[in-house]
C-alpha beads as a LAMMPS data file, in Angstrom:
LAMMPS data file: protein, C-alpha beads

231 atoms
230 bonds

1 atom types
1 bond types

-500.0 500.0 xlo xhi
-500.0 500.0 ylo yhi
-500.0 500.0 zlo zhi

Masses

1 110.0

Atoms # bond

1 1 1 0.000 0.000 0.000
2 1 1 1.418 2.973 -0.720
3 1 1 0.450 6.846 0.304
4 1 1 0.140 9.984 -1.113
5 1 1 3.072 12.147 -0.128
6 1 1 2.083 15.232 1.785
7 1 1 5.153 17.273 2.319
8 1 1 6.506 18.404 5.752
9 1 1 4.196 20.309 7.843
10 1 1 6.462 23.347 7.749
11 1 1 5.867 23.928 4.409
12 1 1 1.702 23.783 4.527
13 1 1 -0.135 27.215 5.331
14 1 1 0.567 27.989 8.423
15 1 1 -3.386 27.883 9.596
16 1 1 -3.297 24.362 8.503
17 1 1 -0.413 23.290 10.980
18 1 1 -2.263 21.493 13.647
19 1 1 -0.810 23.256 16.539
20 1 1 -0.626 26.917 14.578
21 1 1 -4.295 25.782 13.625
22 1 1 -5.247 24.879 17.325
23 1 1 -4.091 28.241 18.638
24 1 1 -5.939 30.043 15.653
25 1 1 -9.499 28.324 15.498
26 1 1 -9.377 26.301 19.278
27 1 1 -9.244 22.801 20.089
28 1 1 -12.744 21.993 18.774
29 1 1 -10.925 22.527 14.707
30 1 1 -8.670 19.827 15.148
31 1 1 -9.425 16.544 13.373
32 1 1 -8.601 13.676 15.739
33 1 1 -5.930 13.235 13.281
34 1 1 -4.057 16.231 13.693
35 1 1 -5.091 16.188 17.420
36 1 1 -2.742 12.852 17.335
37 1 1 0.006 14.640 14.976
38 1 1 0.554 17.375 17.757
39 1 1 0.845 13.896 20.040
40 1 1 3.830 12.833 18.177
41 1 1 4.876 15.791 16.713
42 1 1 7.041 14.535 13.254
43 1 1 6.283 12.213 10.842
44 1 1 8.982 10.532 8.811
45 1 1 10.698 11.630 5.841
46 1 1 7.655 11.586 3.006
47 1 1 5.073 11.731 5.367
48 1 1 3.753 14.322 7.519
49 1 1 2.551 13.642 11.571
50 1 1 -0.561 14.048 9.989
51 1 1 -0.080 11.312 7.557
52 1 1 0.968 8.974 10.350
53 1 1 -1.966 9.935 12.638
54 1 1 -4.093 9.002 9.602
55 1 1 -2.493 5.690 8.781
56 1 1 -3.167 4.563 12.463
57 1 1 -6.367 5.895 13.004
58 1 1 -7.298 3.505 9.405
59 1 1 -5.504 0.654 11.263
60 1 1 -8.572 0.772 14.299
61 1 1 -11.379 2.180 11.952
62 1 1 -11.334 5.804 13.465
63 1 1 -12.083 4.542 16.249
64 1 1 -10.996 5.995 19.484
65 1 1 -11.859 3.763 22.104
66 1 1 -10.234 1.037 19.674
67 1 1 -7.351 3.061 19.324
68 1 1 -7.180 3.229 23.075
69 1 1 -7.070 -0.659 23.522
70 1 1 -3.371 -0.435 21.812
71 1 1 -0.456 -0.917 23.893
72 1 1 2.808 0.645 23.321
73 1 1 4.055 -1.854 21.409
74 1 1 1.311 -2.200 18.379
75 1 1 1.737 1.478 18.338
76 1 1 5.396 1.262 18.034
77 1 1 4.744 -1.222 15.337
78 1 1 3.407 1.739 12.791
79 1 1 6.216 3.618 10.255
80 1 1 7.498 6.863 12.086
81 1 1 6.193 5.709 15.929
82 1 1 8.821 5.102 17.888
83 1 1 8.687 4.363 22.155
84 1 1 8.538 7.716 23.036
85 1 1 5.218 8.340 20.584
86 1 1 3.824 5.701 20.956
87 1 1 4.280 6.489 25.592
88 1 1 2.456 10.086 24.424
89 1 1 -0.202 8.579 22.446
90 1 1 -0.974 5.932 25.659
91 1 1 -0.940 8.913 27.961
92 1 1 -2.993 10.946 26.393
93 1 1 -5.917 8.680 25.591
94 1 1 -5.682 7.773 29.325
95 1 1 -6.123 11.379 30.192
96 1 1 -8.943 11.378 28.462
97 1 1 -10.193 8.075 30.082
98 1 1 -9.645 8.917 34.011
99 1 1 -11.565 12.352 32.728
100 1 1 -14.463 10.306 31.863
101 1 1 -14.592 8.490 34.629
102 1 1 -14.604 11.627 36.954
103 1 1 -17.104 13.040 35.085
104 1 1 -19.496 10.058 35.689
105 1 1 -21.794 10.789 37.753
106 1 1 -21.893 8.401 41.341
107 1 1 -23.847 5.194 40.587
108 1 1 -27.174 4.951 42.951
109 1 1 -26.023 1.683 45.251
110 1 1 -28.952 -0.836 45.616
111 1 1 -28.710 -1.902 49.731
112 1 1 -32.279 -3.721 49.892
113 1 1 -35.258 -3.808 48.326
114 1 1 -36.871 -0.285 48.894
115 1 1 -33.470 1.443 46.844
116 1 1 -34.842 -0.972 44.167
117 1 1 -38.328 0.260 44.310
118 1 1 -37.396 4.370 45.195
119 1 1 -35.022 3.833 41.975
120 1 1 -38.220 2.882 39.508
121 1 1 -40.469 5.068 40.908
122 1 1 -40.039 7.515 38.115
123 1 1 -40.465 4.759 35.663
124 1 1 -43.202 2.563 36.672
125 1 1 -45.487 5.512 38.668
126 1 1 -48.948 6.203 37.433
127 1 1 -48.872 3.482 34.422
128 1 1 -51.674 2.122 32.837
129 1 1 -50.539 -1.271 31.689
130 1 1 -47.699 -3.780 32.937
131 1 1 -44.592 -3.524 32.449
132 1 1 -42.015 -5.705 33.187
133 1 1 -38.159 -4.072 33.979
134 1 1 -35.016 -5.361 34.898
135 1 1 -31.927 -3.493 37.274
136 1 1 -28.497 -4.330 35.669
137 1 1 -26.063 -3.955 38.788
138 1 1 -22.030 -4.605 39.189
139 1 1 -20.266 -6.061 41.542
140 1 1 -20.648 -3.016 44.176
141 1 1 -24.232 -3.399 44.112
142 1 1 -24.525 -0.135 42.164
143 1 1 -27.313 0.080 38.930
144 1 1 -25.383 -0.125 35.728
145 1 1 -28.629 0.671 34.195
146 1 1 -32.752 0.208 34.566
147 1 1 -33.648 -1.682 31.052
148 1 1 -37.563 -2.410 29.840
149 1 1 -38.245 -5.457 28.710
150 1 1 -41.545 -5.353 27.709
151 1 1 -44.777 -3.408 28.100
152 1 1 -48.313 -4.928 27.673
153 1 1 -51.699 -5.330 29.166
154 1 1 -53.595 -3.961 31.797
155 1 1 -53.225 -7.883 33.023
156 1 1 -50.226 -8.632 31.522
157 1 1 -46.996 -8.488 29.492
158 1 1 -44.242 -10.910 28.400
159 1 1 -40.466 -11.121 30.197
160 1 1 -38.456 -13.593 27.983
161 1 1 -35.418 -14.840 29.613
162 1 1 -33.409 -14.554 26.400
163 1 1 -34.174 -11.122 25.817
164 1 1 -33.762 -10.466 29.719
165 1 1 -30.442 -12.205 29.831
166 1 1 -28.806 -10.819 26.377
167 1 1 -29.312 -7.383 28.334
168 1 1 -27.459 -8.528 31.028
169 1 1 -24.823 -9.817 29.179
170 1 1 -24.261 -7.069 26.748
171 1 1 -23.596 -4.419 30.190
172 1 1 -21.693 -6.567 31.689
173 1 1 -24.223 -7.144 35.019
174 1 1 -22.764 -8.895 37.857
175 1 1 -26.311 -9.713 39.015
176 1 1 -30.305 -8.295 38.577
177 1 1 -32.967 -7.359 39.862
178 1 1 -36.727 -8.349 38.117
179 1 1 -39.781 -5.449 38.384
180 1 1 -42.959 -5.815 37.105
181 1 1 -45.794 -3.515 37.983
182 1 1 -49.797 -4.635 38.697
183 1 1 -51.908 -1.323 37.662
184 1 1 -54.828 -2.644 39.478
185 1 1 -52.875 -2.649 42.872
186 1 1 -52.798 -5.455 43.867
187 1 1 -49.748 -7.032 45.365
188 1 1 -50.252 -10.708 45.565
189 1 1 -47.673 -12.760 43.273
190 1 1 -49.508 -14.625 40.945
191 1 1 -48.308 -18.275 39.955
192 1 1 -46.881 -17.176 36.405
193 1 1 -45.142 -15.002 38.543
194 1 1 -43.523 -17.543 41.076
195 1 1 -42.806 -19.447 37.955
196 1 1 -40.886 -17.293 36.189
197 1 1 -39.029 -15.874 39.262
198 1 1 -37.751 -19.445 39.701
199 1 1 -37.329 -19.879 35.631
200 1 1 -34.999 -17.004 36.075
201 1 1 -33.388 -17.568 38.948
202 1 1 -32.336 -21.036 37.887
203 1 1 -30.842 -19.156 34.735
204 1 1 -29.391 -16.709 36.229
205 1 1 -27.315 -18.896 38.662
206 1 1 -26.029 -21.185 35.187
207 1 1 -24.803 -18.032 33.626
208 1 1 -23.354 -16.498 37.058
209 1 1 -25.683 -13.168 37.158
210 1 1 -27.625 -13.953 40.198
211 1 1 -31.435 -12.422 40.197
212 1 1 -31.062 -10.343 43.717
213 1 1 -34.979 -9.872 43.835
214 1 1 -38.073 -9.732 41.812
215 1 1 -40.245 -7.052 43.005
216 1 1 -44.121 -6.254 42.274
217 1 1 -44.518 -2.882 42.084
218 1 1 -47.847 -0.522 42.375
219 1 1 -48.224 2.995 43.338
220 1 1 -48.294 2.925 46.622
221 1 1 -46.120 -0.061 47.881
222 1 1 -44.504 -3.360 46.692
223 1 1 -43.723 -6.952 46.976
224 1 1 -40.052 -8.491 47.381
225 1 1 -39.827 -11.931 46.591
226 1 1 -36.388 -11.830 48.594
227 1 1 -38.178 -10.396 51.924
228 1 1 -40.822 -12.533 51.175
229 1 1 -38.604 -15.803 50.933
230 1 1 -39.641 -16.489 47.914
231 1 1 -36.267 -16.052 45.702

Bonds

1 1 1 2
2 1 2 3
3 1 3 4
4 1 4 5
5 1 5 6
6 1 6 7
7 1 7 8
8 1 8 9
9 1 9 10
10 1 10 11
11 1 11 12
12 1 12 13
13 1 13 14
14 1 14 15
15 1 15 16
16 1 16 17
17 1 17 18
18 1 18 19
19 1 19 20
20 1 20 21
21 1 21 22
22 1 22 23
23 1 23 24
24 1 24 25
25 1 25 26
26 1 26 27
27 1 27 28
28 1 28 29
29 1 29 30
30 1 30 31
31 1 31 32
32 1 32 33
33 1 33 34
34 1 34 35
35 1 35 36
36 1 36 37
37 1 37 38
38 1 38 39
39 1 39 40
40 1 40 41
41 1 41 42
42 1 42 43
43 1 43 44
44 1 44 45
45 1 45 46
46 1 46 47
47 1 47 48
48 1 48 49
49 1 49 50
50 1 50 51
51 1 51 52
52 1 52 53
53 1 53 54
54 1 54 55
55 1 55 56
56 1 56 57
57 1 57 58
58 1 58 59
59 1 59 60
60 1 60 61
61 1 61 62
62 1 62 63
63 1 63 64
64 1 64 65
65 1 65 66
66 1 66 67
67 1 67 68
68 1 68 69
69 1 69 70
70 1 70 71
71 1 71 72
72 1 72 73
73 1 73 74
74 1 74 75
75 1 75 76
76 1 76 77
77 1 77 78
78 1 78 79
79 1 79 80
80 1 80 81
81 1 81 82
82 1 82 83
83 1 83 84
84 1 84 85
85 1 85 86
86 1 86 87
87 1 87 88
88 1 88 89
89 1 89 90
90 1 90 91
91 1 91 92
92 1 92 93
93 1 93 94
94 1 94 95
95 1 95 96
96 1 96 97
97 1 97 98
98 1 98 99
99 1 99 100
100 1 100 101
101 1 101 102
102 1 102 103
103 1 103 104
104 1 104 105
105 1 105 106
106 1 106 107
107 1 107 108
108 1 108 109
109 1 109 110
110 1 110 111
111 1 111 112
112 1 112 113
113 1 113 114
114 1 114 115
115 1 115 116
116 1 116 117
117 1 117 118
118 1 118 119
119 1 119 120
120 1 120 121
121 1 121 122
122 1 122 123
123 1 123 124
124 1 124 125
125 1 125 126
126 1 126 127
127 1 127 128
128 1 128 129
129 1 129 130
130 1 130 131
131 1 131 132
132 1 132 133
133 1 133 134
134 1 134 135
135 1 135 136
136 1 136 137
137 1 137 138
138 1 138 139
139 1 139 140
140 1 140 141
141 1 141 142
142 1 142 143
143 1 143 144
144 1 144 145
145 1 145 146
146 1 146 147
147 1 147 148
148 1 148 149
149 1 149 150
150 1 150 151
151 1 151 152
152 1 152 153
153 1 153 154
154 1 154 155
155 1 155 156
156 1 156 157
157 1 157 158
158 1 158 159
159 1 159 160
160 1 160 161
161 1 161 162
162 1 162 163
163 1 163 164
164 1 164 165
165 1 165 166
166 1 166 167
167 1 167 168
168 1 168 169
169 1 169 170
170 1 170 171
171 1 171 172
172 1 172 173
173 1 173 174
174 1 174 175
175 1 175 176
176 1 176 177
177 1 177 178
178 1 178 179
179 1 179 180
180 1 180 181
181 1 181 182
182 1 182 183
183 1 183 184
184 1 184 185
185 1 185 186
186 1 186 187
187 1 187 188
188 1 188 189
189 1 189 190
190 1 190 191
191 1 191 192
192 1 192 193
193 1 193 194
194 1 194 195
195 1 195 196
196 1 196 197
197 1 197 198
198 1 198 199
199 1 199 200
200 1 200 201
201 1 201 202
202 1 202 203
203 1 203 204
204 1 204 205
205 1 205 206
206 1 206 207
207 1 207 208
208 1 208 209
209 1 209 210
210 1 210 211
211 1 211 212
212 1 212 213
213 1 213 214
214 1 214 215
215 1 215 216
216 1 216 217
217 1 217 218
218 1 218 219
219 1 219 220
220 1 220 221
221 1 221 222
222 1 222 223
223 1 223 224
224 1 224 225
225 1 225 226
226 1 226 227
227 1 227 228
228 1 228 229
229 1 229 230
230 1 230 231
């Protein structure tokens, strides 16, 4: 494969030098490309830090967080990237990672079973029809994420454990937590609903994501299968 030749980067106009051009038009001008170039700073003799930037960018499909997953070596593995670059290129993107993770908001922890219900109050109040939800946790406890898994009825609505359990899988849960809501208020577990509690439970323990709880949820109060004994 071979690549255009661009010419050094002293030579362009001087608003298209990527750090000339970052101090002219800000940060947000940049290209991820020549965001990368002011990284490593030179390219190699026919190609420009831009050029190189480019070329590994291609190798991970613009993709950042793809890019990110490369250690020093596969960098150091690409024309013009030696150690040094390829320590810059590392640093940076984990700059940009611990940011991220600062920025993240504090995950709600789930302690027992009213954190579960306070937590889909703002999803589950006032509806009309069942619906049945799932809490994605980690390993602290802490909600990865509420996911719906179906809507339905005023009687009823479907929860199928594939579809439950491809959720769980694709966020990485370390364990759940099963809601379902009965618009008519009452709080007495039906027997499809001990059944599929166990049905679930059963799965869950095969693939090692434990179901926590299922609770039945109304307005006003709820059921916990787990305070209940019934999990």
């Amino acid at each position: 494969m071979t690549y255009e030749t661009s010419g050094n980067i002293q030579s362009w106009a001087e608003e298209d030098r990527p750090r000339e051009k970052l101090m002219l038009k800000g940060k947000a001008a940049l290209s991820e490309a020549e965001l990368i170039a002011i990284l490593i700073n030179s390219g190699t003799v026919d190609l420009t830090a831009v050029d190189v930037a480019k070329i590994i960018l291609k190798s991970v499909g613009n993709n950042l967080n793809e890019l990110a997953r490369l250690s020093i070596k596969d960098l150091s593995k690409f024309r013009g990237i030696g150690e040094a670059k390829a320590i810059s290129i590392v640093a940076a993107l984990e700059l940009g990672r611990r940011r991220r993770e600062q920025d993240r908001p504090q995950r709600a922890r789930i302690t027992c079973s009213r954190d579960a219900y306070n937590e889909m109050l703002p999803h589950l109040l006032d509806k009309p029809h069942e619906e049945f939800w799932i809490l994605l946790l980690n390993r602290a406890n802490e909600i990865l994420r509420p996911v719906q898994i179906s809507a339905g009825g005023v009687s009823g609505t479907v929860a199928d454990p594939k579809i439950i359990f491809k959720q769980a899988l694709e966020h990485l849960a370390s364990s759940m937590i099963l809601l379902h809501n009965h618009p008519s208020g009452n709080l007495t577990p039906s027997q499809a609903d001990k059944d599929l509690t166990r049905k679930l439970k059963d799965a869950g323990r095969l693939l090692d994501i434990p179901v926590l709880d299922h609770l039945i949820f109304t307005d006003k109060a709820y059921f916990s299968f787990a305070d209940e004994g019934l999990l």
